[in-house]
C-alpha positions as CSV (number, residue, x, y, z in Angstrom):
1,X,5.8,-17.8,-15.6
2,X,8.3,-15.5,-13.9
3,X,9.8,-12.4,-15.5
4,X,13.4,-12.2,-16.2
5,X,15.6,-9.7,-14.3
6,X,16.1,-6.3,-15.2
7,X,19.8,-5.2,-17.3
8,X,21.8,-2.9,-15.9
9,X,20.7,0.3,-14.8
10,X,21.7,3.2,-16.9
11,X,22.0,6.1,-15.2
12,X,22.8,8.8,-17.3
13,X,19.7,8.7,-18.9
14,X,17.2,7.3,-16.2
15,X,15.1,8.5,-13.9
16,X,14.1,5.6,-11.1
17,X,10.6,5.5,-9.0
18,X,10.3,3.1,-6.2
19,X,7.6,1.7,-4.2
20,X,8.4,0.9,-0.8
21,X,6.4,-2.0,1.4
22,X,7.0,-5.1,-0.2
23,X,9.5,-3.5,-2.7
24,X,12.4,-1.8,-0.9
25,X,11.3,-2.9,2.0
26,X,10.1,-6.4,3.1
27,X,6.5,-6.3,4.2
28,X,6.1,-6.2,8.0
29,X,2.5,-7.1,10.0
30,X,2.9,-4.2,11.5
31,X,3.2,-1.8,9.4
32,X,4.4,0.9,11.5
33,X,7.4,-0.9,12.4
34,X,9.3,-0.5,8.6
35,X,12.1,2.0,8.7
36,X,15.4,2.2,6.4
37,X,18.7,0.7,8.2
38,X,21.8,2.5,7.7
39,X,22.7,0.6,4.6
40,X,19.6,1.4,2.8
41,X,19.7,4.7,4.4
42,X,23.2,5.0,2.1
43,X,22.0,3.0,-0.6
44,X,19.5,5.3,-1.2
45,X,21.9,8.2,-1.3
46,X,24.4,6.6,-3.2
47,X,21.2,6.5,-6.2
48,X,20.4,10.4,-5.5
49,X,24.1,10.6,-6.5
50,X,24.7,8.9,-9.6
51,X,21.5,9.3,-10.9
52,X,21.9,13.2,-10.5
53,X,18.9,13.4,-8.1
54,X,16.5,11.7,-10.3
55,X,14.9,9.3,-8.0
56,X,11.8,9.3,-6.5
57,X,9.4,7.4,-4.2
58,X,5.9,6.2,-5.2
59,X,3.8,5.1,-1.9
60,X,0.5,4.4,-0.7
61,X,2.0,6.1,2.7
62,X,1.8,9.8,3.6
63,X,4.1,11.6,3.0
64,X,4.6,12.0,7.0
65,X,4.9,8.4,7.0
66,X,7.4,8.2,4.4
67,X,10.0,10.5,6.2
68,X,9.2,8.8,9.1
69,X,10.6,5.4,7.2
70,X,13.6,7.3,5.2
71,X,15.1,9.9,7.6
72,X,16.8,12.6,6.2
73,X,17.2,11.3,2.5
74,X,13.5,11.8,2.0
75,X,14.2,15.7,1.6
76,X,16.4,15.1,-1.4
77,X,13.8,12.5,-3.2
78,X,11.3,13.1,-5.2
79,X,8.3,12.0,-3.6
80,X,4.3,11.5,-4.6
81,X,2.7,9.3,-1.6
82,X,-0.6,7.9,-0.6
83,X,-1.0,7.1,-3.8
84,X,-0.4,9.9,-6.0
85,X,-2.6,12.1,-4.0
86,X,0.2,14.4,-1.9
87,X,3.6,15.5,-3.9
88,X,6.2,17.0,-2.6
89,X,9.5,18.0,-5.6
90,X,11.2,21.2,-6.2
91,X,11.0,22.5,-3.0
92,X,7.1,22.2,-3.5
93,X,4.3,20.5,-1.5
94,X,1.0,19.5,-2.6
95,X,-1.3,18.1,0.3
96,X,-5.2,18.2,-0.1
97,X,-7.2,18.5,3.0
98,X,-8.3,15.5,4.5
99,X,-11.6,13.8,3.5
100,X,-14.1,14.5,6.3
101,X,-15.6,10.9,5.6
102,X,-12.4,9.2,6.6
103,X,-13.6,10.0,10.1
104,X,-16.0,7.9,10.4
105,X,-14.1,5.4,8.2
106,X,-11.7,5.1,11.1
107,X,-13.9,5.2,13.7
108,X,-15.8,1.8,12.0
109,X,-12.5,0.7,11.5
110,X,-11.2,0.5,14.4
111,X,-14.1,-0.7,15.8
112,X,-13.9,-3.9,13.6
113,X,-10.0,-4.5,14.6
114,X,-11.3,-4.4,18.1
115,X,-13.2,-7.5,17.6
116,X,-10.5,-9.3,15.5
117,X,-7.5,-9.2,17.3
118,X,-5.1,-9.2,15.3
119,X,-6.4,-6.8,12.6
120,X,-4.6,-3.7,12.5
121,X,-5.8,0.2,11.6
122,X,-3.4,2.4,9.6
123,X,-4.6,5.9,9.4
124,X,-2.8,8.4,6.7
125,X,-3.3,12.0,5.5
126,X,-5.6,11.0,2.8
127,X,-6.6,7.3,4.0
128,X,-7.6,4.8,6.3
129,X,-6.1,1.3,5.4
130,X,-7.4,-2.5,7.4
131,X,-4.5,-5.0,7.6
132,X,-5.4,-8.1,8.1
133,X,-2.1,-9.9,7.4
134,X,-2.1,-11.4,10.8
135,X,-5.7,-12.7,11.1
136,X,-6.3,-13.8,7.3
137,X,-10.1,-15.2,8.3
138,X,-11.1,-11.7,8.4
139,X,-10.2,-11.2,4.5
140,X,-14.1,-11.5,3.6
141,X,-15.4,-9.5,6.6
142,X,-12.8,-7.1,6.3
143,X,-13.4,-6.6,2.4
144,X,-16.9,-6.4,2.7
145,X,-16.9,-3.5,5.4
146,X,-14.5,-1.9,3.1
147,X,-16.9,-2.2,0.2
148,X,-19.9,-1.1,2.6
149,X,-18.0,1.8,3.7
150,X,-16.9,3.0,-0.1
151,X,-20.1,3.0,-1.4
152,X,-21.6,5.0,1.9
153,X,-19.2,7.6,2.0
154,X,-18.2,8.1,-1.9
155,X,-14.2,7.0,-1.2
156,X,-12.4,4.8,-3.6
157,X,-11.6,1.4,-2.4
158,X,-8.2,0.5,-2.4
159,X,-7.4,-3.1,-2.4
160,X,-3.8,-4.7,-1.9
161,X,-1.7,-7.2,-0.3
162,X,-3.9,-8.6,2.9
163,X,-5.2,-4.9,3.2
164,X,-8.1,-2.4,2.1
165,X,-7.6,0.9,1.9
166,X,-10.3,3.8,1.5
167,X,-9.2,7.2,0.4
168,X,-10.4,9.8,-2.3
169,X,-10.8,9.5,-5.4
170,X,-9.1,10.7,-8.8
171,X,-5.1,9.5,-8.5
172,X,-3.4,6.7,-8.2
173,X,0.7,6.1,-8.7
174,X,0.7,6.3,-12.8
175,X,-0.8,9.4,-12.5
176,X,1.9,10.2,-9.9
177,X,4.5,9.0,-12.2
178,X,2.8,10.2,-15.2
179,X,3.0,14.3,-13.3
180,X,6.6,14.0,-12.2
181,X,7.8,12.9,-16.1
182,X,6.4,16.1,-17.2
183,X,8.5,17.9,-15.1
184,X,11.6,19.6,-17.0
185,X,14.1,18.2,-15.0
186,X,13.0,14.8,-15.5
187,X,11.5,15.4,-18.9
188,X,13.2,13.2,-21.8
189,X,14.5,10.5,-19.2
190,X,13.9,6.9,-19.3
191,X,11.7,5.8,-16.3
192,X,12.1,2.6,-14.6
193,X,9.4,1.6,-11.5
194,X,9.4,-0.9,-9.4
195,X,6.8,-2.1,-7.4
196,X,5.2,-5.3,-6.0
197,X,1.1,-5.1,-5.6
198,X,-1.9,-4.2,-7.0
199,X,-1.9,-0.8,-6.5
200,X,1.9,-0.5,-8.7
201,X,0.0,-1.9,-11.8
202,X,-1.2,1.7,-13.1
203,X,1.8,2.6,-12.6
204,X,4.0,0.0,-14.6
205,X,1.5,0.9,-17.2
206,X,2.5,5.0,-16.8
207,X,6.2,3.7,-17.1
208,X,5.7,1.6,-19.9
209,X,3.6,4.0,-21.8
210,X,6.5,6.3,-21.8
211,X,9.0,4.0,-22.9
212,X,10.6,3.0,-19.8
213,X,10.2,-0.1,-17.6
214,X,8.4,-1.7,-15.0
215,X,10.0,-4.4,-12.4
216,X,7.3,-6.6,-10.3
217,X,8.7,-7.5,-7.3
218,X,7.6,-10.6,-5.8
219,X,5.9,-13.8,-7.0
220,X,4.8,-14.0,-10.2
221,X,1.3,-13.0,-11.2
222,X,-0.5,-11.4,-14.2
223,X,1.0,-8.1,-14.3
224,X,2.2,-5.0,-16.6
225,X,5.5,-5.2,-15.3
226,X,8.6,-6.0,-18.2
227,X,11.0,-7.1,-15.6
228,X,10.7,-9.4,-12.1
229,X,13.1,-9.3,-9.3
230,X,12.0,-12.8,-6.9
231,X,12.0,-10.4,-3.1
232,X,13.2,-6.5,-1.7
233,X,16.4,-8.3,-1.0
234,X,17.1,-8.9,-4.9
235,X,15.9,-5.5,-5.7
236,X,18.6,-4.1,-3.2
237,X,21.4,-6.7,-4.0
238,X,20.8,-5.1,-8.3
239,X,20.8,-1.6,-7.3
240,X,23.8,-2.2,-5.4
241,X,25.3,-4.1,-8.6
242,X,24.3,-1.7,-10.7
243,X,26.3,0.9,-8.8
244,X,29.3,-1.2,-8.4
């Protein structure tokens, strides 16, 4: 059953986390072809203003990637990427050395996409990701190399939309949101989060644990989420409203 839209925002008391690939942005097959057009590019500073710079991005990217995507605005937004495991906020970044195992990870990876064309390898800081989002008969040969691989080399399996991830263990995007809430300058605010997959859920729990609220965006599944918003397009088309 879907989820009714979100109210207004309210921005003097807010603070507002957002996912990117399939939430700001539609989901591309490749997906190192997303980057912010100059009307998101504004839409995202026009938030940094009325919010008071309380807004923040919660990604499975890097937080290379991210910048990469946002341009400039990324300095002024509080960011935790590939999944809560790299921060950067307050003029501070946090970015554990890479996982030697991921090596070898990417190596098998690629290795695999070589033989299924169509498959595509993403590698991040702190992960190696599989998309198979244009060569869907892969899903079961795809996971279970993904499960092989996990188990073998101790890294968490992350699963999402027509993709498995690997990367360490011990964070995910509620802890992420759950760290940056216990921050004094965002301390006492209402969060709202946004997100679309899988790997949002622990964090629509983080945001609903702490009074605030959690907007799936998307079709509608079994989720955490309070709020549903049907595609990016309606997410953008409320913030813009809710500026107006």
């Amino acid at each position: 059953m879907p989820l009714s839209p979100p109210a207004g925002l309210a921005f003097e008391d807010s603070t507002l986390f957002l996912d990117l690939d399939g939430t700001l942005f539609e989901l591309d097959d490749c997906p190192g072809a997303v980057c912010a057009d100059a009307q998101t590019r504004l839409l995202l500073d026009t938030l940094l203003d009325r919010l008071d710079g309380r807004l923040a991005v919660v990604s499975g990217r890097s937080l290379a990637q991210i910048d990469g995507m946002l341009g400039a605005v990324s300095r002024d937004i509080w960011i935790s990427g590939s999944h809560g495991g790299e921060h950067r906020w307050g003029g501070v970044t946090i970015s554990p050395p890479r996982p030697g195992q991921l090596d070898d990870v990417a190596a098998r990876f690629c290795a695999f996409a070589d033989e299924h064309p169509g498959v595509l390898v993403e590698e991040k800081s702190l992960g190696v990701a599989l998309h198979y989002r244009m060569m869907p008969q892969a899903e079961a040969d795809a996971v279970a190399l993904a499960h092989e691989l996990a188990e073998s080399h101790g890294l968490f399996l992350q699963q999402g939309k027509m993709m498995a991830e690997l990367r360490d263990a011990g964070s995910d995007k509620g802890s992420a949101i759950r760290a940056m809430m216990a921050h004094p300058d965002l301390a006492g605010t209402t969060p709202v989060f946004a997100g679309d997959d899988l790997t949002d859920e622990p964090g629509f729990a983080a945001v609903r644990d702490l009074g605030g609220h959690a907007i799936l965006v998307g079709e509608p599944r079994p989720t955490a989420a309070t709020y549903g918003l049907r595609s990016p397009g309606d997410l953008r088309e409320w913030l813009w409203e809710a500026l107006a």
